[in-house]
C-alpha positions in Angstrom: -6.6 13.7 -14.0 -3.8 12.1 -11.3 -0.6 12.0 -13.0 -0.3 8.2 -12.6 -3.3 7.2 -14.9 -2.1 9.8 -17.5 0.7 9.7 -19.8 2.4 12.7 -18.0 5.7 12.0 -15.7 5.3 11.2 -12.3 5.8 13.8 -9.5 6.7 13.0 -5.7 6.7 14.8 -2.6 10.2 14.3 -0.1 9.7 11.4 2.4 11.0 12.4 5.8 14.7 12.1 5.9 16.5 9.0 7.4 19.7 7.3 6.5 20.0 6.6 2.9 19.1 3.4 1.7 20.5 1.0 -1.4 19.7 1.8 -4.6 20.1 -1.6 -6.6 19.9 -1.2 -10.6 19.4 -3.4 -13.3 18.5 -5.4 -16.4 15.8 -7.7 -17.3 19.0 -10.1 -18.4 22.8 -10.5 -17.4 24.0 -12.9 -20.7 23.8 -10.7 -23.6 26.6 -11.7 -26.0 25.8 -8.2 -28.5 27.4 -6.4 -25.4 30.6 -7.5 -25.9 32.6 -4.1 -26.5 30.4 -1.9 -24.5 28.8 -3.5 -21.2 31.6 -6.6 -21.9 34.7 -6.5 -22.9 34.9 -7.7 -26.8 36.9 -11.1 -26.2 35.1 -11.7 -23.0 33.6 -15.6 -22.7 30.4 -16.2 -21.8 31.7 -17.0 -18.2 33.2 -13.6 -17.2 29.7 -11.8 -18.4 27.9 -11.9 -15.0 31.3 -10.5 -12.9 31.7 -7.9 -15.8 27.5 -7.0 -15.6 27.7 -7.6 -11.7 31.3 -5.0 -11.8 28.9 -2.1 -12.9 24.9 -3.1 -11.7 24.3 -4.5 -8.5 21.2 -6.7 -9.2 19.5 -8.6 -12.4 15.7 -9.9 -13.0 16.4 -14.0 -12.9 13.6 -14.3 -15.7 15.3 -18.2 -16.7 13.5 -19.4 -13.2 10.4 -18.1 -14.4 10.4 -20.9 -17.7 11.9 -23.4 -16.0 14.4 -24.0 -12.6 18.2 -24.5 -13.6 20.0 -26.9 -11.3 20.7 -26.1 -7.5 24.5 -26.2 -8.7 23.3 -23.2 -11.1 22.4 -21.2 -8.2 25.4 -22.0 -6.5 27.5 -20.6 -10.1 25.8 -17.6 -10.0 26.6 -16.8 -6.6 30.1 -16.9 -7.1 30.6 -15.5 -10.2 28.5 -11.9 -9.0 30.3 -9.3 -6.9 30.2 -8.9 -3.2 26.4 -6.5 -3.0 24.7 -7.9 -5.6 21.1 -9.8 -5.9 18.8 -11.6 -8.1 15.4 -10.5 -7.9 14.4 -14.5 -9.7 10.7 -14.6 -11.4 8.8 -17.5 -9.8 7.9 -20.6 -12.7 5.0 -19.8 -14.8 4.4 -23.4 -13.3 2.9 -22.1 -10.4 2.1 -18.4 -11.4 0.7 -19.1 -14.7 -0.3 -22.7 -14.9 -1.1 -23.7 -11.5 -2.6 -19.7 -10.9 -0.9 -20.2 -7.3 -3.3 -23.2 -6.0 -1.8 -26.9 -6.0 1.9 -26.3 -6.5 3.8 -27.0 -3.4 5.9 -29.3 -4.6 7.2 -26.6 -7.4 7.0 -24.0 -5.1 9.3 -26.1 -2.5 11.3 -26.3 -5.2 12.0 -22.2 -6.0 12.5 -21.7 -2.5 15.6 -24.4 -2.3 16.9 -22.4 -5.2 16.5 -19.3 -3.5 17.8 -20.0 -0.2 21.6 -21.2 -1.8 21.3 -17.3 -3.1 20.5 -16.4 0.3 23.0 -17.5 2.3 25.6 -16.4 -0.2 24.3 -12.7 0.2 23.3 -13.2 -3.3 19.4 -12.8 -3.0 16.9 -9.9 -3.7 13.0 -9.5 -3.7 12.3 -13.0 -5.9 8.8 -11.5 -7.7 5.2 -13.3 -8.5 4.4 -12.0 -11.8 0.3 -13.3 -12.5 -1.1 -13.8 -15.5 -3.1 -10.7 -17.5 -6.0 -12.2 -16.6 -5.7 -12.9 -12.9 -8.4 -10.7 -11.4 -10.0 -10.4 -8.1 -12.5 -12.8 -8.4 -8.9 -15.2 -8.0 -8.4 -13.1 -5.1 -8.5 -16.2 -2.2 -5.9 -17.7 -3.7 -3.6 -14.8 -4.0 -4.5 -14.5 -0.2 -3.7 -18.0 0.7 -0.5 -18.1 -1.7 0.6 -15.2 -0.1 0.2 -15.7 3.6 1.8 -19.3 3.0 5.3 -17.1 1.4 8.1 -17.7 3.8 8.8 -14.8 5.8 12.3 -14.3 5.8 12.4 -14.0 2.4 11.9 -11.4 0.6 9.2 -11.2 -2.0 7.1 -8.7 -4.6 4.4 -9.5 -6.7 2.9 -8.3 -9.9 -0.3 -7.2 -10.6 -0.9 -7.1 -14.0 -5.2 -7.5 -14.3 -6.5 -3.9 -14.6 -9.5 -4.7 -12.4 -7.0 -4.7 -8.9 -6.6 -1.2 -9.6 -10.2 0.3 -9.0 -8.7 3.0 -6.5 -11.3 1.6 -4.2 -11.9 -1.3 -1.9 -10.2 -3.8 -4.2 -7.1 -1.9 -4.4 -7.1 -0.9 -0.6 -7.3 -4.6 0.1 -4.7 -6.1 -1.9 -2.0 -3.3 -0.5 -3.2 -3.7 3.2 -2.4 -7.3 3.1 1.1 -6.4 0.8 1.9 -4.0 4.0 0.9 -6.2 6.5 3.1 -9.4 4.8 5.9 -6.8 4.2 5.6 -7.9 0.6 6.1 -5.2 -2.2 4.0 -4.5 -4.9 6.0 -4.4 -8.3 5.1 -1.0 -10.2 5.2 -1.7 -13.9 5.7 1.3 -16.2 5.2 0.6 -19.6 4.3 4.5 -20.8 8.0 5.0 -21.8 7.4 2.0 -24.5 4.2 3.7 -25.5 4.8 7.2 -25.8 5.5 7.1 -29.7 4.6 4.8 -32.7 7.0 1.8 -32.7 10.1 3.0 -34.4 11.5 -1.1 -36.0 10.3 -4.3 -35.5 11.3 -5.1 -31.9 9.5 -2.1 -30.5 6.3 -3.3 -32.6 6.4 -6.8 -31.2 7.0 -5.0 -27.9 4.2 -3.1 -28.1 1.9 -6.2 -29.1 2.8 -7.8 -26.0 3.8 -5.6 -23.3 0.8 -4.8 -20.7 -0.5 -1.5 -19.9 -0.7 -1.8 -16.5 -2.0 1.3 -13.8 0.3 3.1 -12.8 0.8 3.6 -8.6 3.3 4.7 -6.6 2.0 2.8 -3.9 4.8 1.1 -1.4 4.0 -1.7 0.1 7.5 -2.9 2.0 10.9 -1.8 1.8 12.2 -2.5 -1.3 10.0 -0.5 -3.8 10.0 -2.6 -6.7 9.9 -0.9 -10.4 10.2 -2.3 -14.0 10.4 0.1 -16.3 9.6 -0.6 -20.6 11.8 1.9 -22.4 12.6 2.6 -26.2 15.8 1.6 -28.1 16.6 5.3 -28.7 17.1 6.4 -24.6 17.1 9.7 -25.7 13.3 9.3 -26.7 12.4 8.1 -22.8 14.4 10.5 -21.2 11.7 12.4 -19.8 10.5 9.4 -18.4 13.9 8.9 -16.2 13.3 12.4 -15.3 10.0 11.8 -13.7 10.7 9.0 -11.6 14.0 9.9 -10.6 13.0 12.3 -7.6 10.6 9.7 -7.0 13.5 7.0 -6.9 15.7 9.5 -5.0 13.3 10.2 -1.8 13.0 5.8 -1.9 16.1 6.2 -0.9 16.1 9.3 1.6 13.8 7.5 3.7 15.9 4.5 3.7 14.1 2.2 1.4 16.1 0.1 -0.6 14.4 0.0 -3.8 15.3 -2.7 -7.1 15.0 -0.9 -10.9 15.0 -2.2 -14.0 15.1 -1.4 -17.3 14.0 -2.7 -20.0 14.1 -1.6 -23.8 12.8 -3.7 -26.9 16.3 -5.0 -27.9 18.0 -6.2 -25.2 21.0 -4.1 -26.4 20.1 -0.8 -25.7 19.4 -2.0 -21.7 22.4 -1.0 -20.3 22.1 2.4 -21.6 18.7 3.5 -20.2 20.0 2.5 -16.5 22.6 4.4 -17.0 20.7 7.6 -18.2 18.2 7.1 -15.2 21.4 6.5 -12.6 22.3 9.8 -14.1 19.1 11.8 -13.4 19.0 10.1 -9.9 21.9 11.4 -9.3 21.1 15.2 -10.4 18.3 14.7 -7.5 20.7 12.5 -5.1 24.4 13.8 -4.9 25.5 11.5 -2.9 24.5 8.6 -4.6 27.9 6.8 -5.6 28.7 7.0 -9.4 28.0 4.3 -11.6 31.1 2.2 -12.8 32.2 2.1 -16.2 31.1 0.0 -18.7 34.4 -2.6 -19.0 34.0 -3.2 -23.1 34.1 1.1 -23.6 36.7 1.3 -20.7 38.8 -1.4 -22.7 38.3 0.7 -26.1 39.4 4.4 -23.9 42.4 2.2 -23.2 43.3 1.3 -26.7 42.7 4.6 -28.1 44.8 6.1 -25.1 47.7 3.7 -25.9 47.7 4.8 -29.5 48.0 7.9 -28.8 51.1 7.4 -27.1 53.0 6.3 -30.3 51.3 9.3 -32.3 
């Protein structure tokens, strides 16, 4: 059986080599107020989270724009409270994804893309992603067509399949990614085996795995930012195997100078910033030269406490 419709780690053969690209890292959320002490410091306020998440990951999912579109003054917050290099990949409104199913929505979609543009011409902006609906399937296939030859072009964009019949390995499937490559567009890789791998261990990882998607697994690239969301467990140790598979994968993204976007995700929100971190780590084992994560600014702010009591010891 191919290794990406089992439950066996993914293997990858090295790209040819050209300069290295970006990697960009990140979590499905940026305001998480039970990081205070670890990703945050513990007195931060709520408006020094995204410079403290944006000090150590360099891009977020914007899931708020996919429930409804903050203010264009929002955008314009956002933009400069991150650091210089990062991105929001935003979630286009289930409005026009979910409702709409990508047919009659041009005044919503008009909409996302004012939002998007004020992130765009503050170097703020990153692969903004069309995640359909479970049960978009092919036979919605024109309007997926249509909605995606009318995406602006400088933009960037990725969408999400999520229906398991676009993944027939067959003419379906070799459709939808010639017109992906042909639009530039990337095709968002979901990997939800991590989540999946054992019986749910508490309550968040049983609601997770009532609702998260078992979607195919391909390492198909489409454009040039290879686009992966990955469903972890709230014990990283339990998925590292799982950052060990697609790290070489991740690491040769980079050697032939894509730029790919990662995120992880785990069950409670909490545990988040610590499976990047473990996969940064294994990319790392496969990609030397890959700069070292930053600290976390909570523990850094607890090494400094414990290192100032020690001087009056």
């Amino acid at each position: 059986m191919d290794s990406s419709d089992s439950n066996s780690p993914l293997t990858s053969e090295d790209p040819r080599s050209q300069p290295l690209g970006t990697l960009y890292l990140g979590c499905p959320a940026w305001a998480c107020e039970r990081w205070k002490g670890k990703l945050f410091t513990r007195t931060a306020p709520r408006n020094k989270w995204l410079p403290q998440y944006s000090s150590v990951f360099n891009t977020v999912e914007g899931n708020s724009t996919f429930y409804a579109l903050p203010p264009l003054d929002t955008a314009r917050r956002w933009a400069e409270a991150a650091t210089d290099g990062f991105r929001f990949a935003l979630k286009l409104p289930r409005s026009i994804t979910h409702e709409a199913r990508l047919v009659a929505a041009k005044r919503e979609f008009q909409e996302f893309v004012e939002f998007a543009r004020i992130l765009q011409q503050a170097e703020r902006l990153g692969p903004s992603f069309v995640q359909l609906p479970p049960d978009f399937s092919p036979r919605e296939s024109r309007a997926l067509v249509d909605f995606s030859r009318s995406l602006p072009d400088d933009l960037p964009w990725a969408i999400e399949l999520r229906h398991h019949d676009w993944f027939d390995r067959g003419p379906v499937e070799r459709d939808i990614d010639d017109l992906l490559r042909e639009l530039r567009i990337d095709k968002v890789i979901f990997d939800s085996r991590p989540l999946y791998s054992l019986p749910p261990s508490d309550e968040s990882e049983q609601v997770s795995q009532t609702r998260k998607p078992k979607t195919p697994i391909r390492q198909t690239v489409t454009g040039k930012y290879p686009f992966l969301r990955m469903v972890g467990r709230n014990r990283v140790t339990e998925v590292q195997a799982w950052s060990d598979a697609w790290s070489p994968i991740i690491a040769n993204w980079l050697r032939a100078g894509m730029s790919p976007y990662v995120f992880t995700h785990t069950p409670d929100d909490f545990v988040a910033p610590d499976y990047a971190r473990q996969l940064h780590s294994a990319i790392r084992h496969h990609l030397t030269e890959l700069p070292a994560l930053p600290a976390f600014p909570g523990l850094s702010q607890q090494s400094n406490r414990v290192k100032q009591l020690h001087l009056f010891d």
